[in-house]
VEXZA-726093 format. One record per atom (N, C-alpha, C): residue in one letter; x, y, z. Coordinates in steps of 0.05 Angstrom, whole numbers, plus 5000, padded with zeros to 4 digits. Example, Ala and Ser with C-alpha at 12.3 -4.5 7.8 and 13.67 -1.06 7.14 Angstrom:
% VEXZA-726093
A526448865156/A524649105156/A526449345156/S525749555142/S527349795143/S525850015157/
This chain:
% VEXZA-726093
X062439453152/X064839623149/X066339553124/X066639763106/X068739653083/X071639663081/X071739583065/X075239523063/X077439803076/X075940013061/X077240183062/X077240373095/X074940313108/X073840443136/X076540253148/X075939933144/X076739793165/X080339833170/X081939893141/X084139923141/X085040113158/X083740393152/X084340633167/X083940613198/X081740483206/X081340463235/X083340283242/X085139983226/X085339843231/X088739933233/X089440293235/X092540353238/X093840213208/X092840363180/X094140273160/X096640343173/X097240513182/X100240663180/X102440593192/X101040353205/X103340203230/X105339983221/X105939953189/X107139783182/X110339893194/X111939683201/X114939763217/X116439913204/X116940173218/X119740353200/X122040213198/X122440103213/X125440013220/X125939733195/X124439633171/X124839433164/X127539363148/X128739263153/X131539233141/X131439213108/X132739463091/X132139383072/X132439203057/X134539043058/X135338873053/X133138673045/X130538583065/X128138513054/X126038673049/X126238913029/X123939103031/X122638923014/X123938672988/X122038602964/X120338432987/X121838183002/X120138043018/X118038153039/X118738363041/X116138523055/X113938683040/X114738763020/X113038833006/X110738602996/X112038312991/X110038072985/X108738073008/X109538093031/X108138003050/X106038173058/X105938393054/X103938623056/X101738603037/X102838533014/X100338492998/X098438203004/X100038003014/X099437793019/X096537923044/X097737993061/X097238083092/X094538233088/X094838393065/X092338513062/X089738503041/X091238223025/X088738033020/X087537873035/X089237873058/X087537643077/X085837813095/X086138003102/X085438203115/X082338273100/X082838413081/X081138443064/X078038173062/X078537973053/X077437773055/X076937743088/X078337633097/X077137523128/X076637783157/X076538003152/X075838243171/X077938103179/X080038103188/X082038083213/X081938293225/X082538263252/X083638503271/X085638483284/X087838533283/X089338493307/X092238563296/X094138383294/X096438473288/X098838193266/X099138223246/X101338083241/X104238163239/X105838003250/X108737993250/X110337763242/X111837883217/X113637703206/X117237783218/X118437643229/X120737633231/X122537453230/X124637473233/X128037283230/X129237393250/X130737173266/X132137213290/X130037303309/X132137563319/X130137813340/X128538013329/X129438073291/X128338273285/X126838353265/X124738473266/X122438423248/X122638493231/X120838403206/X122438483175/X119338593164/X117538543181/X113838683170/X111738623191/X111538813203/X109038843223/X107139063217/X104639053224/X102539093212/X100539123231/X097639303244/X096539233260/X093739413238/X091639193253/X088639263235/X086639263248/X084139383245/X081639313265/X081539483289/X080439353310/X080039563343/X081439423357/X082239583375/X081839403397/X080139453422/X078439733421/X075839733437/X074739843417/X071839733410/X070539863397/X067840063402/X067839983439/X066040273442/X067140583430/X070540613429/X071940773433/X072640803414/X072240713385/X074840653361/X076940623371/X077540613381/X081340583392/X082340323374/X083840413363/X085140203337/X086739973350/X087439833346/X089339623347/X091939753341/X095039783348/X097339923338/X099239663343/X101239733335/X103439483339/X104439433374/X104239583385/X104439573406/X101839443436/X099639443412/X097039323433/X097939063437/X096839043473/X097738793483/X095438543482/X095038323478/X093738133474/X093837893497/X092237803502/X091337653513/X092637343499/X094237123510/X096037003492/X094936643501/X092936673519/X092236353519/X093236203518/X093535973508/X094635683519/X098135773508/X099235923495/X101836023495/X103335953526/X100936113536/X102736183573/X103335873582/X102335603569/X104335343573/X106835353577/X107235473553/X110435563538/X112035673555/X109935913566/X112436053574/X113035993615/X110935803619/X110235653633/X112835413644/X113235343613/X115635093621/X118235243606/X117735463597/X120935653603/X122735693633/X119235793644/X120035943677/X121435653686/X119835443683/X120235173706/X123535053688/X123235043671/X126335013663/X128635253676/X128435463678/X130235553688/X130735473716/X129235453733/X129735313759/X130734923750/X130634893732/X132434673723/X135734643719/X135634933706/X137335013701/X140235073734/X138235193744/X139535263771/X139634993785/X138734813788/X137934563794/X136834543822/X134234743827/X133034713842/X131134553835/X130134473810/X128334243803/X128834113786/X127733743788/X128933523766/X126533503754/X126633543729/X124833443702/X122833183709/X125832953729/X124932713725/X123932573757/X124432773767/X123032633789/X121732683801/X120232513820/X117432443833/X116232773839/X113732853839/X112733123837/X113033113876/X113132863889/X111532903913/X113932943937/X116733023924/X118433013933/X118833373929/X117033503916/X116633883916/X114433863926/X112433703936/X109333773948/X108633433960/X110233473978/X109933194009/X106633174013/X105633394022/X102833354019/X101033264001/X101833233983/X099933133948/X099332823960/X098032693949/X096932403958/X098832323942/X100032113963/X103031963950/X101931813925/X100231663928/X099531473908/X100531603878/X099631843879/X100032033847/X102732053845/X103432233876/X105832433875/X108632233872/X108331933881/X110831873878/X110331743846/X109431683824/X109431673802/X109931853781/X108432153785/X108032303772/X110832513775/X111632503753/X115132673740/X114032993730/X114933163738/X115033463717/X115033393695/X116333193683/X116433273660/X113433093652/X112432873655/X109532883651/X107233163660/X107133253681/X106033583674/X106533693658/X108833763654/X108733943631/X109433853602/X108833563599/X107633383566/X105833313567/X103033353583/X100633273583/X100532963583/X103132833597/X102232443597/X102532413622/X100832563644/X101432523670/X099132223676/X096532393669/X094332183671/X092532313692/X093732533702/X091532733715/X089332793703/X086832763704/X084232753696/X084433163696/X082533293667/X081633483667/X080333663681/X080033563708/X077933643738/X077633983723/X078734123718/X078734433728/X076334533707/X076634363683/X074934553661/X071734443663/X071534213674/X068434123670/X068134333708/X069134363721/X068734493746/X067834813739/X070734943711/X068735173704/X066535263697/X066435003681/X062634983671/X061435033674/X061334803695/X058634843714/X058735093743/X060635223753/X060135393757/X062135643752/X060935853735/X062336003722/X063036223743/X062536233770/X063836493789/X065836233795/X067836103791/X068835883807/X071936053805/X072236183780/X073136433785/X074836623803/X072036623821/X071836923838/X072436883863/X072436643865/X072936453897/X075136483903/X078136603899/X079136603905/X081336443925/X081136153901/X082335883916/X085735983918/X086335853942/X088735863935/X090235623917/X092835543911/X093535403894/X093635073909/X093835173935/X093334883956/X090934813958/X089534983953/X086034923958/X084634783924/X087234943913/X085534863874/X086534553871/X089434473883/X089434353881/X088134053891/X087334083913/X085933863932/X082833963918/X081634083908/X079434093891/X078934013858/X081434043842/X081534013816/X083933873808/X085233823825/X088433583816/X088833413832/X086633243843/X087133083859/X086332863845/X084632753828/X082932563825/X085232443808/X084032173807/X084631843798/X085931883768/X088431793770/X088431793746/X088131663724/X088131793704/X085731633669/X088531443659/X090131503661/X092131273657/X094731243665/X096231053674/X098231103680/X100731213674/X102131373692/X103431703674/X105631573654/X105431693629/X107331713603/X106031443585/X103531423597/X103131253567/X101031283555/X100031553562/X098231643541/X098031933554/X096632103526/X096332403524/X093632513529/X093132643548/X090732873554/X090933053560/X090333343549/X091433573542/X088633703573/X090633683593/X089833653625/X090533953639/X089334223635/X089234413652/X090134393674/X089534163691/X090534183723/X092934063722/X094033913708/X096533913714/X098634203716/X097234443697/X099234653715/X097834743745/X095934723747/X096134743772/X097834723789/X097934393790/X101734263807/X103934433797/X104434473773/X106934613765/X106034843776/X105235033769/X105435323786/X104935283823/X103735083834/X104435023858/X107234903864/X109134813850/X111934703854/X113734893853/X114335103824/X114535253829/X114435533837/X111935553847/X112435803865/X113535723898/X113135473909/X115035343930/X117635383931/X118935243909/X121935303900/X122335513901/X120935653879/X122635923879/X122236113905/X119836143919/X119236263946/X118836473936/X117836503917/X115336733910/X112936623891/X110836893884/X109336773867/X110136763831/X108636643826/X108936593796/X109036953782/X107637013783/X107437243766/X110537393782/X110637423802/X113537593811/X116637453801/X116337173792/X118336953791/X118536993759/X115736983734/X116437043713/X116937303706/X115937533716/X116637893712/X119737843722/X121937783747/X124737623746/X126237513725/X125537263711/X125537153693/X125937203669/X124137373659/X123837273630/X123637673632/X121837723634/X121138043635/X123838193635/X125038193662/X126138453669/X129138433649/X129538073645/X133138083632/X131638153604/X130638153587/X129938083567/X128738403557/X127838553578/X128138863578/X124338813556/X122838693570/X119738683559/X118538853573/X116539093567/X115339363574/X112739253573/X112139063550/X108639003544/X108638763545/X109638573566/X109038203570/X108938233598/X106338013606/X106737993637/X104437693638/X104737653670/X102037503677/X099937663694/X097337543681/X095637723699/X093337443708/X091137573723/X089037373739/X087037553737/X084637533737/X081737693739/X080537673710/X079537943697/X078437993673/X080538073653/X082638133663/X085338243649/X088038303653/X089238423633/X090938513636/X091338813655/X091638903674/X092239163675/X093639363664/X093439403637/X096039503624/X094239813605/X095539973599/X094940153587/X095339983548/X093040093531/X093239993507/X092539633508/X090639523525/X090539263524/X088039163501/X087838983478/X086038923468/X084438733486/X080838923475/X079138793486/X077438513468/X076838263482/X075538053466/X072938083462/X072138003429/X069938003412/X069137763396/X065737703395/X064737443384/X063637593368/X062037493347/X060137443326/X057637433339/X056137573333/X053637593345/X050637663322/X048937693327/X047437673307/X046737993312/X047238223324/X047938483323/X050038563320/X051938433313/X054538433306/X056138383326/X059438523328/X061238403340/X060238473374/X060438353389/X060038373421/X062838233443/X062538443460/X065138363475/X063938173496/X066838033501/X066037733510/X068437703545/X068137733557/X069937643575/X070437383592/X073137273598/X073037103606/X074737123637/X074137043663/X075537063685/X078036883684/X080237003692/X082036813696/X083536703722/X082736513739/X083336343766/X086236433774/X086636583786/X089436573803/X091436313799/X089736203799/X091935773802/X091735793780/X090735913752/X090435793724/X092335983707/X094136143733/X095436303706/X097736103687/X098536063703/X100835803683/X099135753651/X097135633663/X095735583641/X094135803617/X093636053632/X093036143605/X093336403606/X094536533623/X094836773651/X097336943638/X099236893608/X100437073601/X099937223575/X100237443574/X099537743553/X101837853543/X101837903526/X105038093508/X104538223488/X104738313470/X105438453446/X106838313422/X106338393399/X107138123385/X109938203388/X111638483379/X114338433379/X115538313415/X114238353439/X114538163456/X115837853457/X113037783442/X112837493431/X115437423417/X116137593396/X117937583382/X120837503389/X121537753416/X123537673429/X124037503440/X120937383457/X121837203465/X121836893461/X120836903428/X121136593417/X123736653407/X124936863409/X128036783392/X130436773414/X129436833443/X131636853463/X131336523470/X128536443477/X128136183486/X129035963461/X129536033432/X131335773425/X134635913416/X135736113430/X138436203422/X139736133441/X138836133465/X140536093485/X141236283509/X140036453498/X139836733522/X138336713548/X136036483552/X135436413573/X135236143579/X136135963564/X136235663582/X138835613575/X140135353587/X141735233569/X142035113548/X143034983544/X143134843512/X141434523513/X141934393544/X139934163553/X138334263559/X136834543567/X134434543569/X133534603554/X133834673522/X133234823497/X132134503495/X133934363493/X133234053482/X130933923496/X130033973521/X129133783524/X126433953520/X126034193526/X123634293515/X123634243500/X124334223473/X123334183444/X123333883432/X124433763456/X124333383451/X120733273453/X119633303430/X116633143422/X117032903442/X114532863455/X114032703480/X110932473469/X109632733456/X108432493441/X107032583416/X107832423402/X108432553372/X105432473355/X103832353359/X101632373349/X100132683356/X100732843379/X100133073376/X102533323378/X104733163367/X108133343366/X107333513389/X107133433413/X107333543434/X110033543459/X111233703458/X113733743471/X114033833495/X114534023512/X114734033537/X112934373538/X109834343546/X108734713537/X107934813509/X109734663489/X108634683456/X109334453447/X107434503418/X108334343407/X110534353380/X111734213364/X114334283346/X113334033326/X112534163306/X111434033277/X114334113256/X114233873237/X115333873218/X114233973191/X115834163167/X114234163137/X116234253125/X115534283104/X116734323070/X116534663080/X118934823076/X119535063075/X121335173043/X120335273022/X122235273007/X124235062995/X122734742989/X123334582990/X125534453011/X124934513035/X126534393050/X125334373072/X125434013084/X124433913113/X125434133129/X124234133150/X124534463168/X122634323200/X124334233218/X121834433242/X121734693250/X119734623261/X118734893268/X116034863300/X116635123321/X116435113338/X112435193323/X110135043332/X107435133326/X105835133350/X106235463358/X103735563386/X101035583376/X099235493389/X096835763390/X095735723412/X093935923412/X092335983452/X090136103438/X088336073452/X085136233455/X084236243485/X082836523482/X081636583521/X079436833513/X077236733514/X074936903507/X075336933481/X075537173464/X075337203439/X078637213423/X079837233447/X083337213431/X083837043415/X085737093400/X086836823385/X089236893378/X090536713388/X093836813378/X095636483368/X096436633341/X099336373338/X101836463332/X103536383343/X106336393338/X108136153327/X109536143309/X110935983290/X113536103289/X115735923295/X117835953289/X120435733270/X120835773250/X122935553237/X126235523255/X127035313266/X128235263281/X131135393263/X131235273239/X132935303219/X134235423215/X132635743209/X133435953199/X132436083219/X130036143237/X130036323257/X126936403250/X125936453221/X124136613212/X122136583228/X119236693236/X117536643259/X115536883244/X112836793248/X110636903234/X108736933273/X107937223276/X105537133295/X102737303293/X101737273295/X098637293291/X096737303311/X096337673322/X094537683349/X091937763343/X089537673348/X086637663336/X084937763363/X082837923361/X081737863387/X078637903379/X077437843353/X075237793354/X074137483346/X075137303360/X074636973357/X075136813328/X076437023315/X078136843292/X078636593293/X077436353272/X077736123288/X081535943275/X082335883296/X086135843281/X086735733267/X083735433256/X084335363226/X084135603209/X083735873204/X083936003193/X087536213189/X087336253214/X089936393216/X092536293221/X092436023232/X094735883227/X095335763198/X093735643185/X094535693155/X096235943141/X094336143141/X095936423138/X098936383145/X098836403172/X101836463186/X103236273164/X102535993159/X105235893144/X104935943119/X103136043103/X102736173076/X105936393084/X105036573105/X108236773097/X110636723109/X111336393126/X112736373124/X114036123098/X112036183085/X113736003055/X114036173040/X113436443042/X114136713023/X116436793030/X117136783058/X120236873070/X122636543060/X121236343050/X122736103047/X125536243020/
Protein backbone atom coordinates (compact mmCIF):
# COMPACT_ATOMS: atom_id res chain seq x y z
CA UNK A 1 0.00 0.00 0.00
CA UNK A 2 1.48 3.48 -0.68
CA UNK A 3 1.67 6.49 1.01
CA UNK A 4 -0.91 7.97 -0.70
CA UNK A 5 -3.74 4.82 -0.67
CA UNK A 6 -2.78 4.42 3.03
CA UNK A 7 -3.53 8.18 3.99
CA UNK A 8 -6.91 8.23 2.30
CA UNK A 9 -8.10 4.94 3.75
CA UNK A 10 -6.39 5.99 6.84
CA UNK A 11 -9.38 9.16 7.21
CA UNK A 12 -6.84 11.96 6.01
CA UNK A 13 -9.73 14.20 6.84
CA UNK A 14 -10.19 13.49 10.45
CA UNK A 15 -7.64 15.97 11.74
CA UNK A 16 -9.86 18.03 14.77
CA UNK A 17 -12.03 21.01 13.64
CA UNK A 18 -12.33 22.35 16.85
CA UNK A 19 -8.37 23.11 17.26
CA UNK A 20 -7.87 26.18 19.19
CA UNK A 21 -6.26 28.58 17.10
CA UNK A 22 -4.29 29.85 19.22
CA UNK A 23 -2.05 26.60 18.51
CA UNK A 24 -2.77 26.26 14.80
CA UNK A 25 1.45 26.86 14.35
CA UNK A 26 1.97 23.99 17.06
CA UNK A 27 -0.38 21.83 15.28
CA UNK A 28 0.57 22.33 12.16
CA UNK A 29 4.36 20.97 13.39
CA UNK A 30 2.78 18.29 14.75
CA UNK A 31 0.98 17.08 11.67
CA UNK A 32 3.85 17.19 9.67
CA UNK A 33 5.76 15.51 12.32
CA UNK A 34 2.68 12.85 12.54
CA UNK A 35 2.84 12.23 9.04
CA UNK A 36 6.41 11.51 8.62
CA UNK A 37 6.08 9.01 11.04
CA UNK A 38 3.20 7.64 9.50
CA UNK A 39 4.60 7.67 6.28
CA UNK A 40 7.77 5.74 7.32
CA UNK A 41 6.34 3.28 9.91
CA UNK A 42 2.61 2.30 8.21
CA UNK A 43 0.93 3.35 11.44
CA UNK A 44 -2.68 2.75 11.89
CA UNK A 45 -4.60 3.96 14.36
CA UNK A 46 -4.94 7.33 15.91
CA UNK A 47 -2.76 10.19 17.38
CA UNK A 48 -3.79 12.77 19.92
CA UNK A 49 -2.03 15.66 21.11
CA UNK A 50 -3.62 17.68 23.93
CA UNK A 51 -3.40 20.21 27.03
CA UNK A 52 -5.67 20.05 29.86
CA UNK A 53 -9.11 18.46 28.56
CA UNK A 54 -8.70 19.80 25.11
CA UNK A 55 -7.22 18.68 22.11
CA UNK A 56 -5.05 20.84 20.09
CA UNK A 57 -4.33 17.81 16.96
CA UNK A 58 -5.92 14.55 16.44
CA UNK A 59 -5.54 12.56 13.55
CA UNK A 60 -6.74 8.93 12.64
CA UNK A 61 -4.90 6.59 9.80
CA UNK A 62 -5.07 2.99 8.49
CA UNK A 63 -8.25 0.35 9.14
CA UNK A 64 -9.65 -0.64 11.52
CA UNK A 65 -11.30 -3.82 9.75
CA UNK A 66 -9.69 -4.60 6.88
CA UNK A 67 -11.95 -7.25 5.40
CA UNK A 68 -14.28 -4.17 5.09
CA UNK A 69 -11.93 -1.08 4.47
CA UNK A 70 -13.59 0.55 7.25
CA UNK A 71 -11.03 3.25 8.17
CA UNK A 72 -9.91 3.99 11.57
CA UNK A 73 -11.83 7.74 12.50
CA UNK A 74 -11.16 9.65 15.65
CA UNK A 75 -13.79 8.22 17.27
CA UNK A 76 -12.73 4.28 16.78
CA UNK A 77 -12.59 2.52 20.04
CA UNK A 78 -9.39 0.52 20.96
CA UNK A 79 -8.62 -2.03 22.91
CA UNK A 80 -6.33 -0.24 25.87
CA UNK A 81 -4.35 -3.22 27.69
CA UNK A 82 -2.36 -2.95 30.62
CA UNK A 83 -3.81 0.90 30.81
CA UNK A 84 -7.05 -0.77 32.45
CA UNK A 85 -4.28 -1.01 35.74
CA UNK A 86 -4.80 2.62 35.79
CA UNK A 87 -7.99 2.86 35.55
CA UNK A 88 -8.18 -0.09 37.79
CA UNK A 89 -6.60 1.79 40.85
CA UNK A 90 -8.73 4.95 39.93
CA UNK A 91 -12.03 2.80 40.51
CA UNK A 92 -10.30 1.23 43.93
CA UNK A 93 -9.21 4.74 45.03
CA UNK A 94 -12.45 6.13 44.91
CA UNK A 95 -13.88 3.61 47.34
CA UNK A 96 -10.82 5.07 49.33
CA UNK A 97 -11.99 7.99 48.98
CA UNK A 98 -15.49 7.09 50.48
CA UNK A 99 -13.52 5.10 52.98
CA UNK A 100 -14.92 1.94 52.32
CA UNK A 101 -11.31 0.70 51.70
CA UNK A 102 -7.67 1.25 53.36
CA UNK A 103 -4.70 1.36 50.93
CA UNK A 104 -2.90 0.00 54.01
CA UNK A 105 -4.43 -2.68 55.35
CA UNK A 106 -4.39 -6.38 55.59
CA UNK A 107 -6.23 -7.65 52.10
CA UNK A 108 -7.77 -10.51 54.42
CA UNK A 109 -9.78 -8.23 56.40
CA UNK A 110 -12.04 -7.56 52.53
CA UNK A 111 -11.64 -11.48 51.76
CA UNK A 112 -11.67 -13.63 55.38
CA UNK A 113 -11.55 -16.53 53.20
CA UNK A 114 -8.06 -15.89 51.37
CA UNK A 115 -5.38 -18.12 53.29
CA UNK A 116 -4.46 -15.95 56.22
CA UNK A 117 -0.84 -16.62 55.88
CA UNK A 118 -0.92 -14.07 52.59
CA UNK A 119 -4.06 -12.20 53.52
CA UNK A 120 -2.92 -10.86 56.86
CA UNK A 121 0.46 -9.47 55.24
CA UNK A 122 -0.60 -8.47 51.99
CA UNK A 123 -1.87 -4.38 51.85
CA UNK A 124 -3.88 -2.92 48.57
CA UNK A 125 -1.55 -0.93 48.17
CA UNK A 126 1.09 -3.82 47.41
CA UNK A 127 -1.61 -5.10 44.70
CA UNK A 128 -1.87 -2.44 43.10
CA UNK A 129 2.38 -1.57 43.10
CA UNK A 130 3.19 -4.96 42.01
CA UNK A 131 5.46 -5.60 45.58
CA UNK A 132 2.91 -7.92 46.93
CA UNK A 133 5.07 -11.10 46.18
CA UNK A 134 2.13 -12.91 44.66
CA UNK A 135 3.72 -15.22 42.13
CA UNK A 136 2.45 -14.66 38.24
CA UNK A 137 0.10 -18.02 38.44
CA UNK A 138 -2.49 -16.57 35.77
CA UNK A 139 -0.16 -16.04 32.67
CA UNK A 140 1.99 -19.32 32.59
CA UNK A 141 -1.82 -21.00 33.29
CA UNK A 142 -2.87 -19.07 29.94
CA UNK A 143 -0.24 -20.72 28.10
CA UNK A 144 -0.60 -23.70 28.58
CA UNK A 145 -4.15 -23.76 28.21
CA UNK A 146 -5.46 -21.23 25.82
CA UNK A 147 -9.56 -22.09 26.27
CA UNK A 148 -8.74 -21.23 30.14
CA UNK A 149 -10.56 -18.31 28.88
CA UNK A 150 -13.83 -19.84 28.19
CA UNK A 151 -14.24 -21.62 31.51
CA UNK A 152 -15.90 -19.25 32.89
CA UNK A 153 -14.20 -19.06 36.49
CA UNK A 154 -15.66 -17.10 38.77
CA UNK A 155 -13.37 -14.46 40.61
CA UNK A 156 -13.52 -16.92 43.86
CA UNK A 157 -12.72 -19.80 41.77
CA UNK A 158 -9.70 -17.64 39.75
CA UNK A 159 -8.69 -16.81 42.72
CA UNK A 160 -8.12 -20.19 44.70
CA UNK A 161 -6.66 -21.34 41.15
CA UNK A 162 -4.25 -18.44 40.10
CA UNK A 163 -3.71 -16.17 43.44
CA UNK A 164 -3.14 -18.42 45.88
CA UNK A 165 0.37 -19.66 45.61
CA UNK A 166 3.56 -18.98 47.87
CA UNK A 167 4.86 -16.02 47.79
CA UNK A 168 8.31 -15.04 45.68
CA UNK A 169 9.07 -12.51 48.31
CA UNK A 170 8.04 -10.97 51.12
CA UNK A 171 5.36 -8.10 50.36
CA UNK A 172 7.07 -4.51 49.61
CA UNK A 173 10.46 -5.61 49.14
CA UNK A 174 10.65 -6.41 45.82
CA UNK A 175 8.80 -5.90 42.32
CA UNK A 176 6.97 -8.44 39.96
CA UNK A 177 4.80 -7.12 37.49
CA UNK A 178 2.05 -10.05 38.81
CA UNK A 179 -1.44 -10.27 36.78
CA UNK A 180 -3.12 -12.03 39.69
CA UNK A 181 -2.73 -9.68 41.98
CA UNK A 182 -5.76 -7.87 40.21
CA UNK A 183 -7.46 -10.62 40.53
CA UNK A 184 -7.70 -9.93 44.52
CA UNK A 185 -8.32 -6.28 43.71
CA UNK A 186 -11.30 -6.75 41.43
CA UNK A 187 -12.45 -9.56 43.94
CA UNK A 188 -12.23 -6.79 46.97
CA UNK A 189 -13.75 -4.48 45.17
CA UNK A 190 -16.57 -5.76 43.67
CA UNK A 191 -17.42 -7.10 47.52
CA UNK A 192 -17.28 -3.52 48.80
CA UNK A 193 -18.88 -2.01 46.35
CA UNK A 194 -21.77 -4.93 45.95
CA UNK A 195 -21.74 -4.92 42.40
CA UNK A 196 -19.59 -6.04 39.56
CA UNK A 197 -16.60 -4.35 38.28
CA UNK A 198 -17.71 -3.39 34.92
CA UNK A 199 -21.27 -1.89 36.56
CA UNK A 200 -19.06 -0.08 39.50
CA UNK A 201 -16.58 1.49 36.73
CA UNK A 202 -19.55 2.49 33.89
CA UNK A 203 -20.88 4.46 37.83
CA UNK A 204 -17.59 5.77 38.31
CA UNK A 205 -15.77 7.06 35.90
CA UNK A 206 -18.24 6.65 32.69
CA UNK A 207 -21.50 8.08 33.50
CA UNK A 208 -19.97 11.53 35.73
CA UNK A 209 -17.40 12.14 33.24
CA UNK A 210 -20.27 11.89 30.37
CA UNK A 211 -17.82 8.93 28.23
CA UNK A 212 -20.05 7.49 25.12
CA UNK A 213 -16.90 5.32 23.79
CA UNK A 214 -14.96 3.89 27.22
CA UNK A 215 -16.08 0.85 29.00
CA UNK A 216 -14.96 -2.69 30.41
CA UNK A 217 -15.53 -5.62 28.45
CA UNK A 218 -14.66 -9.76 28.85
CA UNK A 219 -14.75 -12.30 25.79
CA UNK A 220 -13.16 -11.39 22.23
CA UNK A 221 -14.29 -7.71 22.67
CA UNK A 222 -15.61 -4.84 22.96
CA UNK A 223 -19.36 -4.77 22.05
CA UNK A 224 -19.43 -1.46 20.68
CA UNK A 225 -20.37 -0.12 17.22
CA UNK A 226 -16.96 1.32 15.37
CA UNK A 227 -14.57 -0.99 17.53
CA UNK A 228 -10.89 -1.54 16.05
CA UNK A 229 -10.04 -4.87 15.06
CA UNK A 230 -6.26 -6.51 16.12
CA UNK A 231 -3.51 -7.24 13.40
CA UNK A 232 0.11 -9.05 13.22
CA UNK A 233 2.63 -9.22 10.50
CA UNK A 234 2.42 -12.21 8.74
CA UNK A 235 4.23 -13.47 5.83
CA UNK A 236 0.79 -12.88 3.62
CA UNK A 237 0.59 -9.83 5.14
CA UNK A 238 -1.38 -8.17 7.91
CA UNK A 239 -3.73 -11.03 9.73
CA UNK A 240 -6.17 -10.55 12.45
CA UNK A 241 -5.21 -11.88 15.69
CA UNK A 242 -7.58 -12.32 18.67
CA UNK A 243 -7.09 -12.53 22.13
CA UNK A 244 -9.86 -13.85 24.91
CA UNK A 245 -10.27 -11.85 27.80
CA UNK A 246 -11.08 -13.86 31.47
CA UNK A 247 -13.97 -12.28 33.25
CA UNK A 248 -11.47 -12.07 36.60
CA UNK A 249 -8.82 -10.43 34.20
CA UNK A 250 -10.73 -7.40 33.37
CA UNK A 251 -8.99 -5.10 35.98
CA UNK A 252 -6.12 -6.15 34.30
CA UNK A 253 -6.55 -5.57 30.75
CA UNK A 254 -10.53 -5.54 30.25
CA UNK A 255 -10.73 -1.59 29.51
CA UNK A 256 -11.43 0.17 25.80
CA UNK A 257 -11.99 3.99 25.01
CA UNK A 258 -11.27 6.29 22.32
CA UNK A 259 -8.39 8.37 22.42
CA UNK A 260 -10.33 11.73 23.15
CA UNK A 261 -11.88 9.32 26.04
CA UNK A 262 -8.49 8.64 27.24
CA UNK A 263 -7.94 12.19 27.08
CA UNK A 264 -10.59 13.13 29.47
CA UNK A 265 -9.84 10.92 31.46
CA UNK A 266 -6.04 11.39 32.16
CA UNK A 267 -6.92 15.04 32.77
CA UNK A 268 -9.93 14.52 35.28
CA UNK A 269 -7.83 11.76 37.18
CA UNK A 270 -4.86 14.36 37.90
CA UNK A 271 -7.30 17.67 38.29
CA UNK A 272 -9.27 16.59 40.81
CA UNK A 273 -12.61 15.89 39.37
CA UNK A 274 -12.52 12.37 40.51
CA UNK A 275 -10.26 11.66 43.50
CA UNK A 276 -9.14 13.74 46.14
CA UNK A 277 -6.11 15.54 46.44
CA UNK A 278 -4.57 12.37 48.89
CA UNK A 279 -5.64 10.13 46.51
CA UNK A 280 -4.12 12.05 43.43
CA UNK A 281 -0.94 11.63 45.66
CA UNK A 282 -0.75 8.56 46.50
CA UNK A 283 -1.49 7.14 43.07
CA UNK A 284 1.27 8.96 41.60
CA UNK A 285 3.70 8.32 44.75
CA UNK A 286 6.59 5.86 42.76
CA UNK A 287 6.65 2.73 44.98
CA UNK A 288 9.46 1.37 43.22
CA UNK A 289 11.50 3.42 41.31
CA UNK A 290 13.84 1.21 39.49
CA UNK A 291 10.71 0.58 37.39
CA UNK A 292 8.91 4.30 38.37
CA UNK A 293 6.12 2.24 39.20
CA UNK A 294 3.32 3.95 41.15
CA UNK A 295 0.02 2.72 42.09
CA UNK A 296 -1.55 1.08 38.15
CA UNK A 297 1.20 3.31 36.21
CA UNK A 298 4.03 4.26 36.07
CA UNK A 299 5.38 8.31 36.41
CA UNK A 300 8.92 8.93 34.75
CA UNK A 301 10.83 11.97 34.85
CA UNK A 302 12.61 14.20 31.56
CA UNK A 303 13.83 17.24 30.01
CA UNK A 304 10.72 18.99 28.40
CA UNK A 305 11.77 22.21 26.74
CA UNK A 306 14.59 22.42 28.95
CA UNK A 307 12.82 21.79 31.96
CA UNK A 308 12.79 18.62 34.57
CA UNK A 309 9.08 17.67 34.11
CA UNK A 310 7.16 14.43 35.33
CA UNK A 311 5.12 12.94 33.57
CA UNK A 312 2.42 10.25 33.96
CA UNK A 313 4.03 7.05 31.15
CA UNK A 314 1.09 4.31 30.19
CA UNK A 315 1.23 1.70 27.70
CA UNK A 316 -0.93 -1.66 27.30
CA UNK A 317 -0.84 -4.33 24.59
CA UNK A 318 -3.75 -7.26 24.10
CA UNK A 319 -3.47 -9.12 20.85
CA UNK A 320 -2.35 -6.69 18.26
CA UNK A 321 -3.28 -3.32 20.17
CA UNK A 322 -0.92 -1.02 21.31
CA UNK A 323 -1.67 1.95 23.09
CA UNK A 324 0.41 4.80 25.05
CA UNK A 325 -0.67 7.61 26.89
CA UNK A 326 1.69 10.38 28.32
CA UNK A 327 0.85 13.08 30.27
CA UNK A 328 3.22 16.16 31.71
CA UNK A 329 2.04 16.73 35.24
CA UNK A 330 3.24 20.41 34.81
CA UNK A 331 1.56 21.85 32.24
CA UNK A 332 -1.19 19.25 31.51
CA UNK A 333 0.11 18.49 27.79
CA UNK A 334 -0.58 14.57 27.07
CA UNK A 335 0.32 12.83 23.70
CA UNK A 336 -1.75 9.30 23.08
CA UNK A 337 -1.21 6.85 20.55
CA UNK A 338 -3.88 3.97 19.61
CA UNK A 339 -2.24 1.22 17.21
CA UNK A 340 -3.92 -1.99 16.42
CA UNK A 341 -1.67 -3.70 14.10
CA UNK A 342 1.21 -4.88 16.79
CA UNK A 343 3.29 -1.73 16.57
CA UNK A 344 6.02 -2.54 18.81
CA UNK A 345 6.04 0.69 21.86
CA UNK A 346 9.73 1.05 21.62
CA UNK A 347 8.63 2.50 18.54
CA UNK A 348 5.62 4.62 19.41
CA UNK A 349 6.41 5.68 22.68
CA UNK A 350 9.44 7.46 21.49
CA UNK A 351 7.23 9.28 18.97
CA UNK A 352 4.69 10.27 21.64
CA UNK A 353 7.56 12.24 23.43
CA UNK A 354 9.15 13.49 20.13
CA UNK A 355 5.57 15.69 20.12
CA UNK A 356 5.46 16.25 23.35
CA UNK A 357 8.87 18.28 23.16
CA UNK A 358 7.34 20.09 20.06
CA UNK A 359 4.36 21.33 22.33
CA UNK A 360 7.49 22.14 25.05
Amino acid sequence: MDRRTFLTTGALAAVCSHVDPAFAYSSGKLRSQTLAFVEQSQFSGVVLVGRGPRTLYCEAFGLADRSTNRPVTRQTIFEAGSISKWIASIVTLHLVDRQKLDLHRPIGAYLPEFRKDIGDRVTLEHLLSHTSGIPNDIIPALRANPHLAELGLTQKEAIQRHASGDLRFPPGTGWDYSHSNWILVQAIVERVAEMNYRRFAAETLWKPLKLERSGIYSGTGPDEPDVALSYAAAETGMQPIVQRMPGFLEMAGGFYCSSGDLLHLMDAATTGSLLSRRSRQEMFRVRWPKENYALGCRVDAGIFGHKQSRFISEDGSNAGFRSVAYRIFEDGHTCILLNNTSMPLNHTGPFALQLLQTMA
